[in-house]
N, C-alpha and C positions, 0 to 999 in steps of 0.2 A: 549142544554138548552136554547139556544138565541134564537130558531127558532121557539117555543112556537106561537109567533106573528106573522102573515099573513104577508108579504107584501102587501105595500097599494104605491099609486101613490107618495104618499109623502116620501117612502124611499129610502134611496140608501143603496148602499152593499159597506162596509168596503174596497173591493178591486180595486170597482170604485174608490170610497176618496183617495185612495192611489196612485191611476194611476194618477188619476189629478192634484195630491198636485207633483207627478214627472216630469209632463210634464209642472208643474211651472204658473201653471192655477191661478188667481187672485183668491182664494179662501179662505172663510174666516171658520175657526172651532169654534165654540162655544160647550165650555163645559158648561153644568149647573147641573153640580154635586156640590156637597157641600165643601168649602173648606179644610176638612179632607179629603175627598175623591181625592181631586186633589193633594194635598200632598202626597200623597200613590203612582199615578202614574196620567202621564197626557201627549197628543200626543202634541209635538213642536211646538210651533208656535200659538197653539191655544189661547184663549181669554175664562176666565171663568167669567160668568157671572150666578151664583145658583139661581135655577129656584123661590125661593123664595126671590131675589132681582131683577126680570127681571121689574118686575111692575117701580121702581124705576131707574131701568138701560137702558132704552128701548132707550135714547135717543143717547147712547155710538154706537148704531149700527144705526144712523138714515145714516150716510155716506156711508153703504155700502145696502141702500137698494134697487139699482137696481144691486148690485151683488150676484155672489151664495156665500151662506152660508151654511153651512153644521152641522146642532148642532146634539153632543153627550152625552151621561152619561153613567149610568151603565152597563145597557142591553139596553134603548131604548124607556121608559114609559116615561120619565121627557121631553128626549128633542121630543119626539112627541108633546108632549103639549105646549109646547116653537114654535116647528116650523107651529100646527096650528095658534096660536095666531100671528103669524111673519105675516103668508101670510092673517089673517082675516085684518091686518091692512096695507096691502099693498103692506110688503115685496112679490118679485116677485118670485125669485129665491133661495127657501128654502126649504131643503131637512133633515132627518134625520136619521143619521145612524143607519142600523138596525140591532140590537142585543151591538150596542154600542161598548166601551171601552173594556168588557168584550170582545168579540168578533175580535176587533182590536187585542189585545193581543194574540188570538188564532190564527189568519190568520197573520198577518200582522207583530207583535213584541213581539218576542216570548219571551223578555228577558223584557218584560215588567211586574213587578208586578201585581199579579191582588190580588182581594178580595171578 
């Protein structure tokens, strides 16, 4: 169902995310799901910022913008959008997970609620 969408230069694979978030890599998660949606379930550590408060929130991430960041949501459509707008304005190193949270849950944590 997640695989719907191509990969493109701008994604990564949930088990990259996962490698890297182990091997303790400065790596920053942005969710921008909706705050019901993050209440349901959400990966550790992450920082939610709903792609409908980014315009207002943009300056919460101005410190990590020469680090990777790696934004998620449901399947993969929100934070695409998120993470072109990161790198239109400069952020360098921004990736989006593809097929998302949905797909994390599948691969990655299986005891993680999904919806």
């Amino acid at each position: 169902m997640y695989h719907l969408f191509m990969m493109t230069s701008l994604d990564i694979e949930p088990r990259e995310v996962h490698r890297r978030l182990e091997d303790g890599e400065d790596l920053l998660l942005l969710d921008c799901r909706t705050h019901e949606e993050w209440s349901t379930c959400h990966i550790e550590g992450a920082m939610l910022i709903p792609l409908q408060e980014i315009s207002l929130r943009i300056v919460e991430l101005e410190p990590r913008r020469q680090h990777p960041i790696v934004v998620y949501c449901h399947k993969g459509q929100r934070s695409m959008i998120i993470t072109r707008l990161l790198r239109h304005i400069g952020f360098t190193d921004v990736h989006s997970m593809h097929g998302g949270i949905d797909r994390w849950s599948a691969e990655i944590d299986p005891s993680m609620p999904t919806y």
